[in-house]
N, C-alpha and C positions, 0 to 999 in steps of 0.2 A: 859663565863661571861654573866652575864644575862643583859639586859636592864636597870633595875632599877639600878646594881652594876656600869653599866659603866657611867649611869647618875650620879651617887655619883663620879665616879672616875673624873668625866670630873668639877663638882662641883669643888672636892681636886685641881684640876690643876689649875683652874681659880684664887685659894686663897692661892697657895703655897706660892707667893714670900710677898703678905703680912702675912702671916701666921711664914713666919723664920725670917721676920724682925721686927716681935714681935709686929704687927700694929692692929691686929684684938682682938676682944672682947674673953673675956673667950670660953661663950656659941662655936662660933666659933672655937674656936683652940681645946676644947670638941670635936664637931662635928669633926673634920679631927682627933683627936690623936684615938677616937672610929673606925672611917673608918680604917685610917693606923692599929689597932689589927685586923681587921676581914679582908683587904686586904694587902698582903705581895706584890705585884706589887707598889702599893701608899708608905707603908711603904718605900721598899726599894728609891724609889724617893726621898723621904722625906729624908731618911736619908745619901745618897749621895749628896745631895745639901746642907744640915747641912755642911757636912764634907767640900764641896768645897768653901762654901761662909764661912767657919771657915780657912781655905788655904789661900784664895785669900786677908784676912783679915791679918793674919799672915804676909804673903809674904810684904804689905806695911810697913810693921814695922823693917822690917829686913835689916837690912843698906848692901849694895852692896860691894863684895870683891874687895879690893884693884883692882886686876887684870882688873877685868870686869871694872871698874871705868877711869883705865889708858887707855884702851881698844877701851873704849868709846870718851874721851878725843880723843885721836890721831885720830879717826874716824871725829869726827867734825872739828876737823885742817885741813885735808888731805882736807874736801867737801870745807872748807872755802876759803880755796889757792886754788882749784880746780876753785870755785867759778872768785875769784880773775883773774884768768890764762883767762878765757872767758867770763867775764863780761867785 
């Protein structure tokens, strides 16, 4: 990797997270989608961080299984009587 390349990569990193949260001007998101074709190290960042802030976005929308829910409940009973017992 040459100087100038990782100057540009260190660039990409600085502007990723406004860059996937759709914050930055054209010219900008230009600049990083040009870098990511001619660097496969940036690309792949790029496109693993898509995929996990597309996850992580999913995951809140996704209502919790009965189970895990009940699971949870009896968890907070058990601290609260627990609580109770040496307070």
């Amino acid at each position: 990797m040459t100087e100038s390349s990782k100057t540009d990569c260190q660039t990409i990193l600085a502007g990723i997270s406004a860059y996937l949260d759709g914050e930055l001007d054209t010219t900008a998101c230009d600049a990083i989608e040009r870098h990511c074709q001619e660097c496969p190290r940036c690309a792949a960042l790029v496109t693993g961080l898509r995929d996990t802030v597309g996850l992580c976005r999913q995951a809140g929308s996704v209502p919790l299984p009965e189970s895990v829910r009940q699971r949870a409940r009896a968890s907070v009973r058990r601290l609260l009587a627990d609580d109770r017992k040496t307070g």
